[in-house]
C-alpha positions in Angstrom: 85.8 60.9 86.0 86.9 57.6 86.0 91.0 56.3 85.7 92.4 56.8 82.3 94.6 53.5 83.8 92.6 51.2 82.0 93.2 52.7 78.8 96.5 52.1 80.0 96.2 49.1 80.9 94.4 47.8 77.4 97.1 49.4 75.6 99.8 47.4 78.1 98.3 44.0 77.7 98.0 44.2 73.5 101.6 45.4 73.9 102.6 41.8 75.7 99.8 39.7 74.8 101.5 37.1 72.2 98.1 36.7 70.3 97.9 40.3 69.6 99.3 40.4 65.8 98.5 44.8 65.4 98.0 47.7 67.0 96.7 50.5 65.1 96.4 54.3 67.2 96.2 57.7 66.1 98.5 60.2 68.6 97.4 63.9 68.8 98.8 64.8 72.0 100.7 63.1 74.5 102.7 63.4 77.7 107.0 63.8 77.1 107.1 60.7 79.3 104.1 58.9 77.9 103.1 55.5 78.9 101.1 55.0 76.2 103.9 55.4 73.5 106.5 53.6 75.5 103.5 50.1 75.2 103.5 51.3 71.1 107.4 50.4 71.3 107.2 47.5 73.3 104.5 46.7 71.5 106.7 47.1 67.9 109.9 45.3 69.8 107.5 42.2 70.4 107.0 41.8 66.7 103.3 42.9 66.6 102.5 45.4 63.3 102.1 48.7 65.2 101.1 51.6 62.8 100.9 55.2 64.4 99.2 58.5 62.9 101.4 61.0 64.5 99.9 64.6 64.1 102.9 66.6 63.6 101.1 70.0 63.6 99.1 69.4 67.2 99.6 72.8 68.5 102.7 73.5 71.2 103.2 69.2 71.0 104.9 69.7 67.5 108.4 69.1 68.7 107.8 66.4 71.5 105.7 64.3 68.6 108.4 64.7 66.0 110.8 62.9 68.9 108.0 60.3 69.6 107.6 59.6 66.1 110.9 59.2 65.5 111.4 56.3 68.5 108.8 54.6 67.3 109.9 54.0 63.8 113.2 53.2 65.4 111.4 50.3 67.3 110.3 49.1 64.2 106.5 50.8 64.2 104.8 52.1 61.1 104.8 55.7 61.6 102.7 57.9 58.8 101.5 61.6 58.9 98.4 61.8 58.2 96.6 63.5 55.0 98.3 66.0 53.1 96.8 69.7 54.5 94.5 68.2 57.2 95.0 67.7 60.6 94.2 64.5 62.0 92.4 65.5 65.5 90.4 62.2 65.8 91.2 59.6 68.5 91.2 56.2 67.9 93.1 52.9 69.1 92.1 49.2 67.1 94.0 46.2 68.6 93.5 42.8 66.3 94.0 39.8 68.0 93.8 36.1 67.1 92.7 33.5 69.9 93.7 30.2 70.1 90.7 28.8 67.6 92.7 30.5 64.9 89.8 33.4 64.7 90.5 37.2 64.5 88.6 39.8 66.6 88.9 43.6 66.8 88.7 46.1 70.2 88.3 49.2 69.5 88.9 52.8 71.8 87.4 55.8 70.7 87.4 59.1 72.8 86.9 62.8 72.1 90.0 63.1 74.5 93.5 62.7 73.7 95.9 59.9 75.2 97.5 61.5 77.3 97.8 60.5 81.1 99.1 63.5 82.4 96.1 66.1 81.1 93.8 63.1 81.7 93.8 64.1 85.4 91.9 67.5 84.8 90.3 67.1 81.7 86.8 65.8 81.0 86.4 63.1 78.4 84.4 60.2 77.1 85.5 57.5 75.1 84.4 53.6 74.4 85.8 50.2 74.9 84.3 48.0 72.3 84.5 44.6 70.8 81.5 45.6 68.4 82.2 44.0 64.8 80.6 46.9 62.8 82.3 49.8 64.7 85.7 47.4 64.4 85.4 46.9 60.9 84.7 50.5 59.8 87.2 51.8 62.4 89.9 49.4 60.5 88.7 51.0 57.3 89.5 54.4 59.3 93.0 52.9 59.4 93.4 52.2 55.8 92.5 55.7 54.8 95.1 57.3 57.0 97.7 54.8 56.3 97.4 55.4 53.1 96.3 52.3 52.4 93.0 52.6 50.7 90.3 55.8 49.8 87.4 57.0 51.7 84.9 54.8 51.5 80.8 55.5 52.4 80.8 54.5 56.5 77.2 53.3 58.7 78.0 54.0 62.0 81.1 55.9 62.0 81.1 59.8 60.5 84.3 60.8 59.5 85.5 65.0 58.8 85.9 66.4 56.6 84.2 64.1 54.5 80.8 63.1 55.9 80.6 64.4 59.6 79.3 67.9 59.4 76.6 66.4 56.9 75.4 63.7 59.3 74.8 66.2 62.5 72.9 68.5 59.8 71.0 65.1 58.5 69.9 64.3 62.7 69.0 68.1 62.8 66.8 67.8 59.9 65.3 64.5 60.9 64.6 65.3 64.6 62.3 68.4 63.0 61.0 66.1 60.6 60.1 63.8 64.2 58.8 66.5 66.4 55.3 67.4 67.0 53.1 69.5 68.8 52.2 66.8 71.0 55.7 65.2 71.1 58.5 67.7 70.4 61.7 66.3 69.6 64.7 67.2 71.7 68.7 68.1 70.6 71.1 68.0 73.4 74.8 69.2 72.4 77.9 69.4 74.5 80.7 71.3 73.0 84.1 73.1 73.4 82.5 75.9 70.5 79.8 76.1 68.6 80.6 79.0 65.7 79.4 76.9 62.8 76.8 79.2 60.3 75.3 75.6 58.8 75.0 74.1 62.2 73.8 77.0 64.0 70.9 77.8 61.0 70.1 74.2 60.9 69.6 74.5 64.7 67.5 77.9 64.3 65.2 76.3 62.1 64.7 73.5 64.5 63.8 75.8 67.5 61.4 77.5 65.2 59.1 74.3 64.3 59.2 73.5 68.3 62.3 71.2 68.9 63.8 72.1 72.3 67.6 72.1 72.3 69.7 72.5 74.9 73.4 73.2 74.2 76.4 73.2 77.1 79.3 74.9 75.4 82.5 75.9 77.2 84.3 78.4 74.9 82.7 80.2 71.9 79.5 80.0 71.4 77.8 82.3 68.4 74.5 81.4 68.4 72.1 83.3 70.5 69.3 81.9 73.0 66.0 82.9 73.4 65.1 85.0 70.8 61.6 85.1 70.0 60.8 83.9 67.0 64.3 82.4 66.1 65.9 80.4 69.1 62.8 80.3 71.8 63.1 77.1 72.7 67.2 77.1 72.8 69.2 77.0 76.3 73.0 77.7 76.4 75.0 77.0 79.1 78.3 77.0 80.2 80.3 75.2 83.1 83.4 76.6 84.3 85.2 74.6 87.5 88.1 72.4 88.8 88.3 70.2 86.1 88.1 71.7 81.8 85.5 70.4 80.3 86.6 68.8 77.0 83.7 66.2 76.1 81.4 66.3 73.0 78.1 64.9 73.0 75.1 64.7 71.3 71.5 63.3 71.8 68.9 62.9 69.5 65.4 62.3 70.9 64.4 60.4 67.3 60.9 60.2 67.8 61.6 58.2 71.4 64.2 55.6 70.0 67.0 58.0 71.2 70.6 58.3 69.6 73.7 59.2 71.6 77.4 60.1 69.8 80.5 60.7 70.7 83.3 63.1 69.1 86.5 64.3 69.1 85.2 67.3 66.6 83.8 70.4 68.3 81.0 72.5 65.8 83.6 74.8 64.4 84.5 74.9 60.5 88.0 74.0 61.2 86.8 70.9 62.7 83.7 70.1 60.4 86.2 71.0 57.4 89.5 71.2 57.5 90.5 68.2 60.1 90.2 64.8 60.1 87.8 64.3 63.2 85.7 61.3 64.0 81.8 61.0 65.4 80.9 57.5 66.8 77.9 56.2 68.1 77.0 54.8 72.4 75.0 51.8 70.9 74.9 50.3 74.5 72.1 51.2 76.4 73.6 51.3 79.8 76.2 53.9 77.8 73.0 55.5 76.6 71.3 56.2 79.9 75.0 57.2 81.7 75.2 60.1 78.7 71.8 61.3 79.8 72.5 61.1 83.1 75.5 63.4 82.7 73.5 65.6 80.3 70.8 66.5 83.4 73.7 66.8 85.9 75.3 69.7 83.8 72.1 71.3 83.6 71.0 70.8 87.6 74.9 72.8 88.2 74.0 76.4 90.0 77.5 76.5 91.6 80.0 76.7 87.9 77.5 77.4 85.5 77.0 80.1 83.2 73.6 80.9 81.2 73.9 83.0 77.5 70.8 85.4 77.6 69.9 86.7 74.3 72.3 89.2 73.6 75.2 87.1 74.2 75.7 87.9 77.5 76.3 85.4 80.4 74.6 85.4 83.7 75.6 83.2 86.9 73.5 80.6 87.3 72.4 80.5 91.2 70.5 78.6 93.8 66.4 79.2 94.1 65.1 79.9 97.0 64.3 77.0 98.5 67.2 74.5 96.0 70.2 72.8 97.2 73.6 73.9 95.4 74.4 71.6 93.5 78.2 71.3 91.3 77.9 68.5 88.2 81.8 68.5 88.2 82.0 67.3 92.2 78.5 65.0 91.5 80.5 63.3 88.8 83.7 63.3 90.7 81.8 61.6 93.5 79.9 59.1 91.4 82.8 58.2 89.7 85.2 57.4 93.0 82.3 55.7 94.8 82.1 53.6 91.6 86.1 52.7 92.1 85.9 51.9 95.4 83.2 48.9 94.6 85.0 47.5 92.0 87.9 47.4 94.1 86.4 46.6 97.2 87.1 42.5 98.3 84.2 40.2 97.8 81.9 39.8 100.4 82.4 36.4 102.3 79.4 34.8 103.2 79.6 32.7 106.3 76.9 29.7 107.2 75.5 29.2 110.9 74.5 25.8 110.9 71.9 24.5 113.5 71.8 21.1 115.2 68.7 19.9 116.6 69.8 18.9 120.3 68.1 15.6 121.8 
């Protein structure tokens, strides 16, 4: 719920900043009057090395990116496809920069949201700003891969579809039931567009059965079943439907108390987990850490746009007790977010000093 301008804005000052020597961005979707591809051709114009992974099979988009990708290379960007028979849904922007010491640094973007400004305004996302040398450095490997320029290669902190994503949620799955206990269950908290995966879905199954509780917020299709005894007892769907689509993907790991939080632009589906090129990152910074919980409880306090699955994969409104507030996550967000603009933006505070004299 906060601007997508200072994406804009990052993307605007690499684009003039004389010590920027590359820009590296993947494009998915993006607006026919897109701010963020006109900076890419500045950008390119200004002499920096811009390379562009324009997805030329995004859904509806096909036709406006074939004319974007085509300006680009005419401004002089690198413009590449992607992998042969895989769609690359990830999102991801790497500016490299040298300062006036002579030393190179990385920033890094990553979002489960795509860039563009116009659906920005209703949709729901998350993404990072980072500096971080590990997530910079495999990020630029990220690059290489998609530019052609080098093979996969094994990653730390970044999981990458369709080669090693799908295996490192099932690997946290496993070890959060390895973690829990009777005394100390572990806890899985997912936010999805869909969850229809079989291996994800069994992997969750299994962890509701030795005691982990999970809690799930998917939006669209959702094929596992809640609340069966026996099988998914300690699993809660839920769905929120309101002003704004809900597009964000999120998961939390309770890891024995040292918990994990990622980010990605891949929703539990096979087509994601297999047959796209989708990215999962991880919110190293705890502030980051605690805001993604926070958001995680707010969805799950909502009883004016939420939806609960009961067990037969039904859904039942979820209402107000007797006695409880109604509450909306999407206008508690909205609100937290714009009272958070208005104090960045608000003028210092002057302070003013009374000075006494002693009289005689």
């Amino acid at each position: 719920y906060e601007s997508f301008s200072a994406i804009q804005r990052f993307l605007d000052e690499a684009a003039d900043d004389p010590s920027v020597l590359a820009i590296k961005m993947t494009l998915y979707r993006t607006s026919g009057d897109s701010p963020v591809v006109k900076a890419l051709i500045r950008a390119a114009r200004n002499r920096k090395q811009v390379a562009v992974v324009v997805e030329l099979k995004a859904r509806f988009d096909e036709e406006r990116n074939i004319t974007w990708a085509s300006t680009l290379e005419q401004a002089g960007a690198i413009v590449t496809y992607g992998v042969a028979r895989l769609k690359v849904h990830a999102k991801a922007a790497l500016v490299i920069r040298r300062t006036k010491d002579g030393q190179i640094h990385k920033y890094l973007h990553l979002s489960t949201g795509n860039y563009n400004d116009k659906t920005a305004k209703i949709y729901s996302d998350l993404s990072i700003l980072t500096a971080n040398e590990d997530l910079c450095r495999e990020a630029s490997a990220f690059f290489n891969v998609l530019t052609g320029y080098s093979t996969i290669q094994p990653l730390t902190h970044l999981a990458i579809a369709p080669f090693d994503l799908k295996k490192r949620v099932l690997s946290l799955i496993d070890r959060e039931i390895q973690r829990s206990t009777p005394e100390s269950p572990g806890l899985i908290a997912m936010k999805l567009n869909a969850l229809a995966d079989t291996d994800v879905i069994e992997a969750l199954y299994k962890a509701s059965r030795t005691g982990v509780r999970i809690r799930l917020n998917v939006r669209g299709a959702c094929t596992l079943l809640p609340g069966i005894p026996g099988l998914s007892e300690t699993i809660e769907v839920r769905s929120i439907l309101g002003r704004y689509l809900e597009h964000s993907r999120i998961f939390h790991f309770r890891n024995g108390g040292a918990d994990e939080f990622y980010l990605s632009s891949a929703d539990c589906l096979p087509r994601n987990l297999e047959r796209r090129i989708e990215i999962m990152f991880p919110v190293i910074d705890e502030k980051l850490q605690r805001a993604c919980e926070e958001i995680f409880d707010t969805y799950f306090k909502d009883n004016e746009h939420a939806y609960r699955m009961l067990p037969d994969g039904s859904w039942e409104d979820v209402k107000p007790q007797e006695g409880e507030k109604s509450a909306s996550a999407q206008d508690l967000l909205y609100r937290r977010g714009k009272r958070m603009a208005e104090i960045a933006e608000a003028p210092p505070e002057q302070l003013r000093v009374r000075r006494r004299f002693k009289t005689t």
